[in-house]
C-alpha positions in Angstrom: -31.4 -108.2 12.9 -34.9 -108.9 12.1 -38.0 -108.9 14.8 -39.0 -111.9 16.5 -42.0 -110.6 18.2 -44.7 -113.0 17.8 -47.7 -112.0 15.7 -51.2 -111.5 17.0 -52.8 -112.5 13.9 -50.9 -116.7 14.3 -53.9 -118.0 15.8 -56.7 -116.3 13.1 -57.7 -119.1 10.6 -57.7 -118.1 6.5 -61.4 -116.4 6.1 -62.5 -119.6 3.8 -61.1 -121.7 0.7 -58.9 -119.5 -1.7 -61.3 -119.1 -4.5 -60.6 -120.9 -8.3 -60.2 -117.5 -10.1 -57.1 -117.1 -7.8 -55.3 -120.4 -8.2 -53.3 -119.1 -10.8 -49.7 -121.2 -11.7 -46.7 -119.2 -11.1 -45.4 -120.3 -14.0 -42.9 -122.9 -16.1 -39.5 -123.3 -14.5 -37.6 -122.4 -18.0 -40.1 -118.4 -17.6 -38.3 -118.5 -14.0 -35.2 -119.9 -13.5 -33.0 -117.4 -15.8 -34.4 -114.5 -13.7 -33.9 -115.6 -10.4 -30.6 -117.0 -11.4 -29.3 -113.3 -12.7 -30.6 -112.0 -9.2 -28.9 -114.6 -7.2 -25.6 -114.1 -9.0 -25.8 -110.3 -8.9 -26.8 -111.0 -5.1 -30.4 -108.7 -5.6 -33.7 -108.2 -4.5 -36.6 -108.2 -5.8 -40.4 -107.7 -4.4 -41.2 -110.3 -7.0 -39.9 -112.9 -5.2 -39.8 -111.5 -1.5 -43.4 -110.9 -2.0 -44.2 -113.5 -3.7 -46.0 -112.5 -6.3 -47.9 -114.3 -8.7 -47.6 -112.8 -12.1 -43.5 -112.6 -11.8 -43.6 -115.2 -14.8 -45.8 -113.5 -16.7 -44.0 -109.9 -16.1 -40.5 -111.7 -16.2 -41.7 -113.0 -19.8 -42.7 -109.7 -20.6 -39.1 -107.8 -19.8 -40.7 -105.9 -16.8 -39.0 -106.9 -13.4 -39.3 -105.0 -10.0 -36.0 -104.5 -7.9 -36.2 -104.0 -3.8 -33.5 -101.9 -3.3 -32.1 -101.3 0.2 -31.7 -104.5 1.5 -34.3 -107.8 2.1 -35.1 -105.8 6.0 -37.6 -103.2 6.5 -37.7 -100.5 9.1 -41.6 -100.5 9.0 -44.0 -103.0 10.4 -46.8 -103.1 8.0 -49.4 -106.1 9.0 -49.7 -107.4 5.3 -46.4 -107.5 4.1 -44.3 -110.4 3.3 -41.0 -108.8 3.3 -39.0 -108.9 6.7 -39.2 -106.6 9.6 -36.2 -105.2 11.6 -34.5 -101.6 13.3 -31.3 -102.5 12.7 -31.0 -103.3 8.6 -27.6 -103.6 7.3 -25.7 -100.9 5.7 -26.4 -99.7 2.8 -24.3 -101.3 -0.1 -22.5 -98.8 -2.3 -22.6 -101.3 -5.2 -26.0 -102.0 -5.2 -27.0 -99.3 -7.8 -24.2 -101.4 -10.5 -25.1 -104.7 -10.2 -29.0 -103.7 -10.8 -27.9 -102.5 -13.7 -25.8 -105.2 -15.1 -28.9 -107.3 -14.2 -31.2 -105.3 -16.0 -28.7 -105.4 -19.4 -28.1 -109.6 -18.8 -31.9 -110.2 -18.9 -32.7 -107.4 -21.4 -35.6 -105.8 -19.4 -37.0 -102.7 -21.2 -39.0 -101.4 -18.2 -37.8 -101.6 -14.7 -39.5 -100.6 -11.6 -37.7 -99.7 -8.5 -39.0 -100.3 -5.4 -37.5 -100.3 -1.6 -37.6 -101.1 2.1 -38.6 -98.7 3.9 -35.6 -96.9 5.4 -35.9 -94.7 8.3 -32.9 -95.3 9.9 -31.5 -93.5 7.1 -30.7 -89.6 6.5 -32.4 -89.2 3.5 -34.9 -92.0 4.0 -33.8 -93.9 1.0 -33.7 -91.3 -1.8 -30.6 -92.2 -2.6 -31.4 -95.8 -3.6 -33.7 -94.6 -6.3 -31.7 -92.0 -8.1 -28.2 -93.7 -7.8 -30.1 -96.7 -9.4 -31.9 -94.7 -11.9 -28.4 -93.5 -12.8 -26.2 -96.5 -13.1 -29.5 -98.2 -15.1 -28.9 -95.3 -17.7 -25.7 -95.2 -17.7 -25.8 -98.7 -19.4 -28.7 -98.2 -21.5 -30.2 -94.7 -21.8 -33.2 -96.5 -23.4 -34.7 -98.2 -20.6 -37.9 -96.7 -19.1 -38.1 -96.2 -14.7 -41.0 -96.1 -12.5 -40.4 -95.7 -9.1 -42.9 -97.4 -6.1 -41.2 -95.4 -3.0 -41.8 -95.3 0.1 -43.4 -92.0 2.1 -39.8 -90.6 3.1 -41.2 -89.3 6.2 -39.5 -88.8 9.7 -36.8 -87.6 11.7 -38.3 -84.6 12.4 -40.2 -83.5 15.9 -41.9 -80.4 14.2 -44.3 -81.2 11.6 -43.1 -78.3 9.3 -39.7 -79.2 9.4 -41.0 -83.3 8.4 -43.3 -81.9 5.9 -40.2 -79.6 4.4 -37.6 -82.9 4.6 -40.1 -84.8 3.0 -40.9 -82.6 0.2 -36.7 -82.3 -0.4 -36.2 -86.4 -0.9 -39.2 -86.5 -3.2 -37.6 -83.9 -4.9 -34.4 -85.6 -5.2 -36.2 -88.7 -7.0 -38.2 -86.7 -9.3 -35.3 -84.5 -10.3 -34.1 -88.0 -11.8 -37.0 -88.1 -14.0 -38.9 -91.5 -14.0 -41.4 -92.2 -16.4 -44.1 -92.9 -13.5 -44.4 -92.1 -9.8 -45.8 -94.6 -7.8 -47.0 -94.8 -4.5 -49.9 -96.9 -2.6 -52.3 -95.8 -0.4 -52.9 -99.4 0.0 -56.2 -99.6 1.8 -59.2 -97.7 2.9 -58.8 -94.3 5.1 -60.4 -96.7 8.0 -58.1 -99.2 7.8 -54.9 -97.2 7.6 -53.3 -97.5 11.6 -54.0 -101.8 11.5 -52.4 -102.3 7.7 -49.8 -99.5 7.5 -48.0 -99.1 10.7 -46.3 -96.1 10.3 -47.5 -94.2 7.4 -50.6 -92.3 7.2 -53.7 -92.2 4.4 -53.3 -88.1 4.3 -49.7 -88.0 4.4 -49.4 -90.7 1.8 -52.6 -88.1 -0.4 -50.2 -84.9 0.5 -47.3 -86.9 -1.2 -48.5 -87.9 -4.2 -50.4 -84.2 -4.3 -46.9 -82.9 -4.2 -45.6 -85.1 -6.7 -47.7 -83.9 -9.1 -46.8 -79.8 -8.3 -43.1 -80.4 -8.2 -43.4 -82.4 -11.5 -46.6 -82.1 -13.4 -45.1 -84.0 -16.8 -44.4 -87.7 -14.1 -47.7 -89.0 -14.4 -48.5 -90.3 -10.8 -50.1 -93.6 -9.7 -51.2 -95.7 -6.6 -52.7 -99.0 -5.6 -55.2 -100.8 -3.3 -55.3 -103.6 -2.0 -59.1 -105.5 -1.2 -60.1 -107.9 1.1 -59.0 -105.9 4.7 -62.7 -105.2 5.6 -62.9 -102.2 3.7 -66.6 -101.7 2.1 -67.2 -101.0 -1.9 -68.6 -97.7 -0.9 -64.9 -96.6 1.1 -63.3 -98.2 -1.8 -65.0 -95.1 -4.2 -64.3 -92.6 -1.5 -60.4 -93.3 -1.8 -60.8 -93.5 -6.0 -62.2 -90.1 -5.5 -59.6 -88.7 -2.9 -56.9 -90.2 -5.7 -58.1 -88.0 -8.3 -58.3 -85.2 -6.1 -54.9 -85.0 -5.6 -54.8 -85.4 -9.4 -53.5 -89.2 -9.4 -53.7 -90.8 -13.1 -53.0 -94.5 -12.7 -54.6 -97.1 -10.1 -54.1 -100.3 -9.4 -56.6 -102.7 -7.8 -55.8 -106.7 -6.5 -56.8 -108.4 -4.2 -55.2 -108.9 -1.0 -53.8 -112.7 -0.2 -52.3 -113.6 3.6 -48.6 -114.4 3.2 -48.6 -116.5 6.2 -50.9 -117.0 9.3 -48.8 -114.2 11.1 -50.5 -111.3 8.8 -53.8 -109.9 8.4 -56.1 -112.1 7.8 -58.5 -111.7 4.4 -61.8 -110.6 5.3 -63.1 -111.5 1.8 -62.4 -112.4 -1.2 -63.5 -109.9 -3.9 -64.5 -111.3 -7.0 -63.7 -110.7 -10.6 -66.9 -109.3 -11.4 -66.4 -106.8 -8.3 -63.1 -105.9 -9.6 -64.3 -105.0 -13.2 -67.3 -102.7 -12.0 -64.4 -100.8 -9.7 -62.4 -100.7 -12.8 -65.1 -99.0 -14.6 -65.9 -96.9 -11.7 -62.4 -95.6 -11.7 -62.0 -94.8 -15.7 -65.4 -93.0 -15.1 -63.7 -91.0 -12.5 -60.9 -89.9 -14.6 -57.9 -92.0 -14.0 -56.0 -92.5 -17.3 -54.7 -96.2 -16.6 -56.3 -98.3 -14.5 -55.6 -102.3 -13.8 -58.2 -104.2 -11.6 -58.3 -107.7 -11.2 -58.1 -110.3 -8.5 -54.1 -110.7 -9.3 -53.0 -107.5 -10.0 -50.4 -106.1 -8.4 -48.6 -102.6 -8.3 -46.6 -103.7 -10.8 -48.9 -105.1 -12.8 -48.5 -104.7 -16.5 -47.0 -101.4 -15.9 -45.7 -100.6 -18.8 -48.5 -100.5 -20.6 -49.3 -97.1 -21.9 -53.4 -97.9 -21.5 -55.5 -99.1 -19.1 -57.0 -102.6 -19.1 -59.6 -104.0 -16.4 -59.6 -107.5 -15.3 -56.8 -110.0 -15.8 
């Protein structure tokens, strides 16, 4: 059951024009049509398509794909996200894990990234999707490299030591599976956190990906921002720096586009000569990869072993 409260962002017009540097095509039907026809038939998600996102050709081309696991609904209510909102998701399917991997051997991806719905209705908070995936993906080929974009696994808990402990056992689970990259975005500014997050918090998500790094030092760890909220260029280098001290090693920076005239609206549009100063701001910093550009997304190029600015 997904929500039907009306949004109080439908009667805030777009900012101004989308830009040129960000009409990019999404790409030939013939780059498209065998991926979304291998989802469809092994009855998938991905955040490619549920979020629309505009390089899914070009990663698609490039055997990377990114699978939503947990179901199309999420239990969150974040005010920039395309991807539906709801309390009462459906139950979990037990043969989820199987048919992502028979879709990652049919289109012969080589890197996978697993993402998920937030699910808080859920025990373990969704742990389980990532490493029963991990494990049936390996099970068919042994070869094929995992990152993981999870959610904050937090909740259920009244005492904040008891959360804090809960939390740190699920992130434990996923590590213990061993992905070649922990992700997890801060998304925006410290500022802006309670309007574009609803439910997650900028420290909580900092503790988390600090924690990350002590339980396994050898997962390189990595997050993302989105621009365009409102945030200013000086925040933006506050939250680089509170990244890397927390020890974070790969960033990503895009810019933020309004599904639909029931999210956030964008504030501004950032432009490509923006992005490649914050890129060099963040190298300078210390991060190991870093991919900033008007387009990129989390996902962006991310199996690249080196960082590239720009698109």
């Amino acid at each position: 059951m997904t929500s039907t409260r009306p949004s109080r962002y439908s009667a805030i017009p777009p900012a101004e024009r989308l830009p040129e540097w960000l009409r990019r095509p999404v790409g030939t039907a013939s780059e498209l049509e065998g991926v979304q026809e291998v989802v469809k038939q092994q009855r998938l998600h991905t955040i490619c398509e549920e979020g629309r996102c505009p390089n899914r050709a070009e990663c698609y081309a490039a055997g990377t794909a990114t699978f939503l696991l947990g179901g199309p609904i999420c239990t969150r209510s974040c005010a920039f996200c395309q991807v539906e909102k709801g309390q009462a998701p459906a139950p979990l399917d037990g043969a989820e894990p199987e048919r992502v991997a028979e879709a990652v051997r049919l289109l012969g991806l080589r890197y996978v990234v697993l993402t998920a719905v937030a699910r808080d209705d859920l025990a373990d908070h969704g742990a389980v999707l990532f490493t029963a995936t991990m494990a049936a993906i390996r099970a068919v080929d042994p070869a094929v490299a995992i990152e993981v974009l999870t959610p904050d696994f937090w909740g259920g808990h009244r005492e904040e030591a008891a959360a804090v402990a809960a939390q740190r056992q699920r992130l434990q689970m996923v590590l213990n599976a061993a992905p070649v990259c922990f992700n997890h975005n801060l998304e925006t500014v410290e500022r802006l956190q309670g309007e574009v997050r609803r439910g997650a918090t900028y420290r909580r998500s900092l503790g988390l990906l600090a924690v990350a790094r002590e339980l396994a030092p050898a997962i390189p760890t990595k997050s993302g921002l989105m621009l365009g909220l409102g945030e200013s260029r000086e925040e933006v280098i506050a939250t680089l720096g509170d990244l890397r001290a927390v020890d974070c090693q790969r960033l990503t920076l895009g810019q933020y586009l309004r599904p639909s005239l029931a999210h956030l609206p964008v504030a501004r549009y950032w432009s490509p000569e923006e992005f490649n100063e914050l890129g060099a701001i963040a190298r300078e910093m210390g991060f190991a990869q870093v991919r900033s550009g008007p387009l990129v997304r989390s996902s962006y190029h991310a199996a690249g072993s080196e960082g590239a600015g720009g698109e």
